[in-house]
C-alpha positions in Angstrom: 56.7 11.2 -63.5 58.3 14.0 -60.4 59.8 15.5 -63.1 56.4 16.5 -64.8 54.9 17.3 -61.4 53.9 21.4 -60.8 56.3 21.3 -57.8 56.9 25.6 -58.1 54.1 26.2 -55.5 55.3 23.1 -53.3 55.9 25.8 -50.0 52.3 25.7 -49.8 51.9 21.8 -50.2 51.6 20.0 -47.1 53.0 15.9 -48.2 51.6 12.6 -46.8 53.1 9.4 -47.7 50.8 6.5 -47.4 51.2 3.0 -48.0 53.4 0.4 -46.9 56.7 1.5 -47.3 56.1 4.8 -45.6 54.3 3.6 -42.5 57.5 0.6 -42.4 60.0 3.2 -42.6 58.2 5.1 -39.8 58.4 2.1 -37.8 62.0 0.9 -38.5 62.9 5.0 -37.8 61.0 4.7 -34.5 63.0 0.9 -33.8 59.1 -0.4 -32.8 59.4 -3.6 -32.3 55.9 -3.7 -32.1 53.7 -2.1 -34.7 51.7 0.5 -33.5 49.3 2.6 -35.5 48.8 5.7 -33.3 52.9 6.3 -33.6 53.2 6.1 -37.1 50.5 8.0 -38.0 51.6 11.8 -38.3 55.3 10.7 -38.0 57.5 12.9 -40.4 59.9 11.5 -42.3 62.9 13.9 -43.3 65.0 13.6 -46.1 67.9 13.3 -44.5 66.0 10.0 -42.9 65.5 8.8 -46.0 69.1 9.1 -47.6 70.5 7.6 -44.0 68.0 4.7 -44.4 68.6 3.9 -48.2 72.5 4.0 -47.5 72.3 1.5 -44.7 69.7 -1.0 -46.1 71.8 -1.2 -49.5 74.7 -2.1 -47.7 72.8 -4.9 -46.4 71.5 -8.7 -47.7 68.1 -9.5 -48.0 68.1 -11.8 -45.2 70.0 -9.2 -42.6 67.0 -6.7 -44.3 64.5 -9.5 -43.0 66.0 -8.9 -39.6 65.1 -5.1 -39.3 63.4 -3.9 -36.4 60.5 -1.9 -37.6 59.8 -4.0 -40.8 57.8 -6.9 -41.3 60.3 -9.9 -43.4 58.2 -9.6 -46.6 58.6 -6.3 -47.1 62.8 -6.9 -47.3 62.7 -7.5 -51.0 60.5 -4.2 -52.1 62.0 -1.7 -49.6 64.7 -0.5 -51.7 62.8 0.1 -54.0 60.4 2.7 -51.5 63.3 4.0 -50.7 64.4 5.0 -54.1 60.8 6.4 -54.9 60.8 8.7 -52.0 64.6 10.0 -52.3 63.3 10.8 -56.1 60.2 12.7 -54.7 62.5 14.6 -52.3 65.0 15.4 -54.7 62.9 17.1 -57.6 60.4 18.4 -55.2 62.6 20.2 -53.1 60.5 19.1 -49.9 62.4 18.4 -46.5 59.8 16.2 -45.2 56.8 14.0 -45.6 53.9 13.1 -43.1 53.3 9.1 -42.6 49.7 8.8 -42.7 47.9 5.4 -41.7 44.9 6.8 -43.7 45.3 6.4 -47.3 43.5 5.9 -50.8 46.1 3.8 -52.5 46.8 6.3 -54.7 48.1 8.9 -52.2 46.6 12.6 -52.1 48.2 16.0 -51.6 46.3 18.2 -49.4 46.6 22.1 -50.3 45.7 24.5 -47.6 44.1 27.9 -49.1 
C-alpha cells in the first residue's frame, strides 16, 4: 500500500498520525502516567522514536508490555503491530517525523500546504 503512495512531493507534506497507536506511543514517549490530551496532541514522533520503541517493546512479553507507562494494558497485544505500520510509513516515505493528532477521521488525512 506505501509503496504505491506518490511520496516524490512528500517535502511539502506536512504528516499526522491519528488513532490509537500514535496518541499511545506519544504517551509512552512522554512516560505520562496519566493520560493527557493537550500533551499528546501536536507531539512529533521521529523516526528514530519509532525504531528505539519497536526494538524495546519486541524484546519484551505481553504482560511486561501491559506494564508500560504511557499505554493503556489492552493495547499490549496490537502495539507491535503500530509499530511496524509506522516504521513501514517512515521507511518508504522518506519522512523524519509525524505529528500526533487527537483529532482524527479514522481514516487519517494528509494536509498539503499550497
Amino acid at each position: 500500500l506505501f509503496a504505491e503512495a506518490p511520496f516524490s512531493q512528500a517535502e511539502d507534506l506536512v504528516f499526522y498520525a491519528v488513532g490509537g497507536t500514535a496518541t499511545a506511543l506519544a504517551a509512552i514517549d512522554q512516560h505520562l502516567a496519566v493520560y493527557s490530551e493537550e500533551k499528546v496532541q501536536g507531539y512529533i514522533l521521529t523516526h528514530g522514536t519509532i525504531q528505539k520503541m519497536m526494538d524495546w517493546m519486541e524484546k519484551m512479553t505481553l504482560e511486561e508490555r501491559r506494564h508500560v507507562i504511557g499505554m493503556e494494558p489492552r493495547r499490549a497485544d496490537v502495539i507491535l503491530y503500530g509499530l511496524a505500520i509506522l516504521s513501514a510509513f517512515f521507511k518508504v516515505s522518506g519522512q523524519k517525523r509525524v505529528i500526533v493528532s487527537e483529532a482524527d477521521n479514522m481514516e487519517g488525512y494528509l494536509l498539503c500546504q499550497e
